[in-house]
C-alpha positions in Angstrom: 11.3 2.1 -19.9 8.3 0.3 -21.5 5.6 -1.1 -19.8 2.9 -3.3 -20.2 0.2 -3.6 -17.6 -2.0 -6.4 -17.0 -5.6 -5.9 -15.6 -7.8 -2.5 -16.8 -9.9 -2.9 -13.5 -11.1 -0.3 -11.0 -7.3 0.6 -9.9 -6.0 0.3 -13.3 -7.1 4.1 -13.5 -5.1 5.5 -11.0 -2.1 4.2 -12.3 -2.7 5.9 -15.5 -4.0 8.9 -14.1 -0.2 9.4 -12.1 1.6 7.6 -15.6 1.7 11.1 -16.8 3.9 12.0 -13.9 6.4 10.2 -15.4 7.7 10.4 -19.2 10.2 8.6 -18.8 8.0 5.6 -18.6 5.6 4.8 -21.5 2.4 2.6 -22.0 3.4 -0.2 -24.9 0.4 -2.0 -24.6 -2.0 -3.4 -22.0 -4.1 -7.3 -21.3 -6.9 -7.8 -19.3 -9.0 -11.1 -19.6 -12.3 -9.6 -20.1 -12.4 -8.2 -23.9 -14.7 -5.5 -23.0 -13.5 -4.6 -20.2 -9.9 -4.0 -22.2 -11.6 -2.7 -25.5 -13.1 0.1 -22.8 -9.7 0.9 -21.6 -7.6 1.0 -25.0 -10.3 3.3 -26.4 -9.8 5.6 -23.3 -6.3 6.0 -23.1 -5.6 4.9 -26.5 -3.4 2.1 -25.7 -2.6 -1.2 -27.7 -4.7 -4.0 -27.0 -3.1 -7.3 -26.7 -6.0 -10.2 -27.1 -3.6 -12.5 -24.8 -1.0 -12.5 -22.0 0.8 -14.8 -23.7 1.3 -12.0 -26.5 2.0 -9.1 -24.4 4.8 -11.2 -22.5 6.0 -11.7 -26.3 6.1 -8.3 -26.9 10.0 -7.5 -27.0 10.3 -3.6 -26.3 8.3 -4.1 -22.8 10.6 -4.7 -20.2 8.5 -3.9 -17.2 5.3 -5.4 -16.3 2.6 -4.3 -13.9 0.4 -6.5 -12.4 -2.7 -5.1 -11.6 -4.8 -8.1 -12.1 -7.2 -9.7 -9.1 -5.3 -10.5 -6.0 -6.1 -14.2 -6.6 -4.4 -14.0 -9.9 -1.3 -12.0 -8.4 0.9 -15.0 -8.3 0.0 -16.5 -11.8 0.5 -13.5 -13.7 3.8 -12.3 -12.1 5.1 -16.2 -12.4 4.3 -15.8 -15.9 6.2 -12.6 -16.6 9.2 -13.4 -14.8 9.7 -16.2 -16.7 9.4 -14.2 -20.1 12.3 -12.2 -18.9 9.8 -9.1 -17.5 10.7 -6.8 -14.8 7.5 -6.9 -12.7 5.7 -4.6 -10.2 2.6 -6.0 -8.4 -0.2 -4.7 -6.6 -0.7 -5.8 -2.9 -0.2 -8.6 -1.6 2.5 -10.3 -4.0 0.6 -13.4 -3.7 -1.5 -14.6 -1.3 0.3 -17.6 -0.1 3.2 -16.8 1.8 5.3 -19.8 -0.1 4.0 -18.3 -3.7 5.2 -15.1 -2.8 8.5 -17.0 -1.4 8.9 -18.7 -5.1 8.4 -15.6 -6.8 11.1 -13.8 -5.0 13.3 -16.6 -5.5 12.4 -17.2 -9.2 13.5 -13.5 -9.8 16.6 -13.7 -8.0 17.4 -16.5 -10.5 16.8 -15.0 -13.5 18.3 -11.3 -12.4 15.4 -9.5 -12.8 13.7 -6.8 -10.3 10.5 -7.9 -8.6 8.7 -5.1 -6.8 5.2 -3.8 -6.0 3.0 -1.4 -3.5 2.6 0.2 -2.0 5.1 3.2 -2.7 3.1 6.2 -0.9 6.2 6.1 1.2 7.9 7.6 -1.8 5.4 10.4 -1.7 5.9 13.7 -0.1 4.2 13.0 2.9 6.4 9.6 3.6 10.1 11.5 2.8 9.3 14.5 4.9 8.4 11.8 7.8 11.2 9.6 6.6 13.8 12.4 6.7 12.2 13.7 10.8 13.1 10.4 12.0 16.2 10.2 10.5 17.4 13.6 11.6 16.4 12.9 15.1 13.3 15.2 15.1 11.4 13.3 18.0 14.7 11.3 19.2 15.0 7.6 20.0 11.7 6.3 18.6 10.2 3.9 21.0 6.3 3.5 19.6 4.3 3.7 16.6 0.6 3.9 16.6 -0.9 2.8 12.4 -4.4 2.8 12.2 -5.9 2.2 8.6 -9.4 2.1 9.4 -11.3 2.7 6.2 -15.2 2.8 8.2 -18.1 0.6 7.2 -18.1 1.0 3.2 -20.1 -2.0 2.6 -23.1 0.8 4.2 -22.0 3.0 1.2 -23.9 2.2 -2.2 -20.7 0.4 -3.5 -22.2 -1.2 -6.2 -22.5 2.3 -7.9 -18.8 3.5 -7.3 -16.9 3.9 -11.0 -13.6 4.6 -12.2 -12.9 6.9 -14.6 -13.5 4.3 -17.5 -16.5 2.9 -15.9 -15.0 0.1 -14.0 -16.9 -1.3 -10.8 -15.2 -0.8 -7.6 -15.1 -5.0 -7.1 -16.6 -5.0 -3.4 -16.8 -9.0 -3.7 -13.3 -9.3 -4.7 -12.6 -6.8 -1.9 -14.4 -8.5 0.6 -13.3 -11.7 -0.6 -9.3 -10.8 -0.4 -9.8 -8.9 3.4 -9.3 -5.3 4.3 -5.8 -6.5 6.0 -4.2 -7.6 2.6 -5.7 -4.2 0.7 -4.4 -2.0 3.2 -2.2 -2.8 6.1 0.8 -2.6 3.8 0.7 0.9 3.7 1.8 1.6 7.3 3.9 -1.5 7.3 6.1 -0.3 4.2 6.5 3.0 6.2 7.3 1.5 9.6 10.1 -1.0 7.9 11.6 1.4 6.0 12.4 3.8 8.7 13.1 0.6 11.6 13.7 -2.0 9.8 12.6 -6.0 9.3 10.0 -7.4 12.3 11.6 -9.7 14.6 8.3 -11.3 16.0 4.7 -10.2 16.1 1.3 -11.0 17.8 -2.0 -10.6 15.8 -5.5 -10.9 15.7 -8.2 -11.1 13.6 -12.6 -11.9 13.2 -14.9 -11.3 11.0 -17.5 -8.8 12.4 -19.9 -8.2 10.0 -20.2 -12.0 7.5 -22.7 -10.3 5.5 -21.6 -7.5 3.3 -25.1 -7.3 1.7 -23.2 -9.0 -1.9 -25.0 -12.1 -1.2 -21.3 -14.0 -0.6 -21.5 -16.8 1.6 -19.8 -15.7 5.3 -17.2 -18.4 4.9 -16.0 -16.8 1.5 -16.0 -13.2 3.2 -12.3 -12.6 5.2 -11.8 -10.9 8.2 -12.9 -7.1 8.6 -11.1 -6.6 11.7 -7.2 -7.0 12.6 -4.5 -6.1 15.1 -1.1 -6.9 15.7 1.7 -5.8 18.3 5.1 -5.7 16.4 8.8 -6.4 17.7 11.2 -4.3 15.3 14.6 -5.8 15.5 15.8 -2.3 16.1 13.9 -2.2 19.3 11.1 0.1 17.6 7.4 -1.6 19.2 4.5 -0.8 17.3 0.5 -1.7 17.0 -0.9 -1.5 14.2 -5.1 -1.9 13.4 -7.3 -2.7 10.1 -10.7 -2.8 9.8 -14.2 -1.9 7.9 -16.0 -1.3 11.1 -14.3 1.6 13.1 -14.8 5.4 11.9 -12.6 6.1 8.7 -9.2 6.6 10.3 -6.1 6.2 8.5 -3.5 8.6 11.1 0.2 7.2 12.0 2.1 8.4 15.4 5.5 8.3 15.9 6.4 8.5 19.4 9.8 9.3 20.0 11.8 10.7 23.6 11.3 14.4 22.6 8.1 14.3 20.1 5.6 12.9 18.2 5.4 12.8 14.6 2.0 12.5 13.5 0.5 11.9 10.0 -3.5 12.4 9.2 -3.7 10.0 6.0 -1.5 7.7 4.8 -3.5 8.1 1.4 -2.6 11.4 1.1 0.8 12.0 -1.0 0.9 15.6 0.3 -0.8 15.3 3.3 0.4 17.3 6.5 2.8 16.2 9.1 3.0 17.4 12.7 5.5 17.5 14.8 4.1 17.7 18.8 6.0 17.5 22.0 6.1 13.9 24.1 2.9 14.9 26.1 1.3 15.5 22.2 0.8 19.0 22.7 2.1 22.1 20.0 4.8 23.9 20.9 4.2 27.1 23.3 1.8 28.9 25.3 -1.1 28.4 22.6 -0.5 24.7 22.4 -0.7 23.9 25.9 -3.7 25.9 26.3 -5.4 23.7 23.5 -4.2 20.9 24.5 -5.9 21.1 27.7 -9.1 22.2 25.6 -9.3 18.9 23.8 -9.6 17.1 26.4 -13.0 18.3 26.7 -13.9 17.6 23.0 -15.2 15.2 20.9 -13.2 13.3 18.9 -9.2 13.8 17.9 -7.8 17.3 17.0 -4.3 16.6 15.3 -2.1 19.8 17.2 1.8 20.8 16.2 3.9 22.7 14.3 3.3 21.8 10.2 6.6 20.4 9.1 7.3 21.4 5.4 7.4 19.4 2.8 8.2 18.8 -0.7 6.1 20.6 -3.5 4.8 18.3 -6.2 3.1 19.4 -9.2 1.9 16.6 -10.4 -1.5 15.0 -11.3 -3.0 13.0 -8.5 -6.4 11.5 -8.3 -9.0 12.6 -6.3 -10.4 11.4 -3.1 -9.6 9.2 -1.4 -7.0 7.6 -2.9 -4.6 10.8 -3.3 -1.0 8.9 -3.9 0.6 9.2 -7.1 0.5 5.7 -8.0 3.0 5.3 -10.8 5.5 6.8 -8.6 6.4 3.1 -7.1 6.9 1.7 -11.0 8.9 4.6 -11.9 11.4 4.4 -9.2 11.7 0.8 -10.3 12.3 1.6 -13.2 15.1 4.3 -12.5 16.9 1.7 -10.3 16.7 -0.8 -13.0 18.9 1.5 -15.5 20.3 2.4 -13.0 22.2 -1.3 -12.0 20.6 -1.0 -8.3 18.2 -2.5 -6.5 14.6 -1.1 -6.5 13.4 1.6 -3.8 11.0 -1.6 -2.3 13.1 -4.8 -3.3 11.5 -8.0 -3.8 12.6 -9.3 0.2 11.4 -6.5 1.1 8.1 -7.0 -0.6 8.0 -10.1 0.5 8.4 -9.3 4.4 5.4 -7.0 4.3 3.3 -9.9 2.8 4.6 -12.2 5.1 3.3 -9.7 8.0 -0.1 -9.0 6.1 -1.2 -12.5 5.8 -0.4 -13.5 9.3 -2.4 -10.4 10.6 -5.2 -11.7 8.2 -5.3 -14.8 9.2 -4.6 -14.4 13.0 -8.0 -15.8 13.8 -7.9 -15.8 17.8 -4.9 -14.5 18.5 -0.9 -15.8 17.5 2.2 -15.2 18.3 4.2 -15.6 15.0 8.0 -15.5 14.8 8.6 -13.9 11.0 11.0 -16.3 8.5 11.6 -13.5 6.0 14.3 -11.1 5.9 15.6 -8.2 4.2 
């Protein structure tokens, strides 16, 4: 499969970082709007340039597109390929209007093409070794899930100076524009509908803490740095799930079933452990009971259980903290396109996690929200 991506910003380099996980995908050409920007790229990875998106659309031989382009420009872009005939996978959120999103799903379906996106760290190591303890009954009837993706107070950190590999700016304003919520509550929300299924209903809420992020944005143009919601599974499964750039960096997942809890540490983290810990959230034996009475008396969270193995990957990865092989989710597409089947994270799909990321985002004081999408 040939791909073009559009956008050589800051995440641009993890995706080609992980593309060489992959052969059987390969890098026809790339666009980004800012000719520098792209002539810094090509040089890097020594890629084709293509001087517009109207060109690299054109391009026959690329049949899947990945949009990696400014949230505010997700729907455009994708509009765009679809209707050149391109397979597309998007970065989070697919748009950030719930009825752009909508159309987009519904403009693929038209045309028979496969509309995807992230994030796919469920297909990593971490998510199938989870994936396959629920499914094998490893903690029993799951009746609660605790996500937290609490990425700490970065706009303390000196932001303005983090670079990608090529150079690019992490994009705090964009960041802080788009909202913590959209950039990373999908994670935990692709895991928790995989395994349970779609949400039935849901209550959030959401502020804006901190207004000034010391970029000099006005605090109306600044989106929320704090979220919650309460979700109803239609499987029965209830789960809470928090975002936020104020609370230390936390980004664990607890499954809480009638004989255990499954527990991961980082949902950044492709190979990242998984415990296994009985109801009361102690290890198994002597020793774990011991030291789970110990931490009671400590600071802070100690994550106790028995490892559960998992899959050994050989791969290239970046480094911290974004650990997930990112062209993992594209290349799954991309096998299930050749394939005549529908992607591992089909476009409903997709576009039920958006639906639940943009009412958590814009919760304001609290709502109880009754989700229209299905999958």
């Amino acid at each position: 499969m040939q791909i073009g991506i559009v956008g050589c910003g800051y995440v641009a380099d993890f995706y080609m970082t992980t593309l060489v996980n992959h052969p059987e995908l390969r890098l026809a050409g790339v666009y980004d709007r800012d000719p520098e920007r792209r002539a810094i790229f090509c040089r890097h990875y020594n890629a084709r340039a293509f001087d517009s998106l109207e060109a690299l659309l054109a391009e026959p031989e690329i049949g899947l597109i990945l949009n990696l382009t400014n949230p505010h420009s997700h729907y455009v872009v994708t509009k765009a390929a679809l209707e050149a005939g391109k397979h597309v996978y998007s970065e989070k959120p697919l748009a950030m209007e719930y009825a752009q999103a909508e159309a987009l799903v519904e403009l693929a379906e038209a045309k028979g093409l496969s509309l995807s996106g992230a994030p796919a760290s469920i297909l990593g190591e971490a998510g199938a070794t989870v994936r396959e303890a629920v499914a094998s009954g490893e903690v029993g009837s799951v009746r609660l899930v605790y996500a937290e993706l609490e990425d700490g107070p970065v706009f303390r950190e000196p932001v303005h100076e983090w670079r990608s590999v090529t150079g690019a700016p992490w994009p705090a304003e964009d960041e802080y524009r788009v909202g913590c919520t959209l950039e990373h509550a999908g994670y935990y929300l692709t895991w928790m509908s995989l395994m349970f299924g779609p949400v039935e209903r849901m209550t959030a809420f959401a502020s804006r803490l901190y207004p000034d992020k010391g970029t000099g944005q006005p605090p109306d143009s600044v989106a929320n740095d704090f979220s919650t919601a309460c979700l109803e599974f239609r499987s029965g499964v209830v789960a809470r799930i928090t975002c936020g750039l104020v609370a230390p960096q936390d980004r664990s997942l607890h499954i809480i079933g009638d004989r255990g809890v499954l527990t991961v540490t980082d949902s950044w983290a492709s190979q990242g452990p998984v415990y296994l810990r009985s109801p009361s959230g102690e290890a198994p034996g002597r020793l774990g009971r011991l030291l789970h009475r110990i931490q009671r008396y400590l600071p802070g969270r100690i994550f106790l259980g028995r490892k559960l193995p998992t899959p050994r990957f050989g791969g290239k990865l970046p480094s911290y903290p974004s650990q997930m092989d990112f062209a993992r989710g594209p290349a799954a597409q991309a096998a299930a396109i050749r394939a005549g089947v529908p992607a591992p994270l089909p476009a409903r799909f997709v576009l039920h996690i958006t639906e639940i990321a943009l009412a958590m985002q814009n919760a304001g004081g609290g709502a109880v929200i009754q989700l229209r999408s299905r999958f």
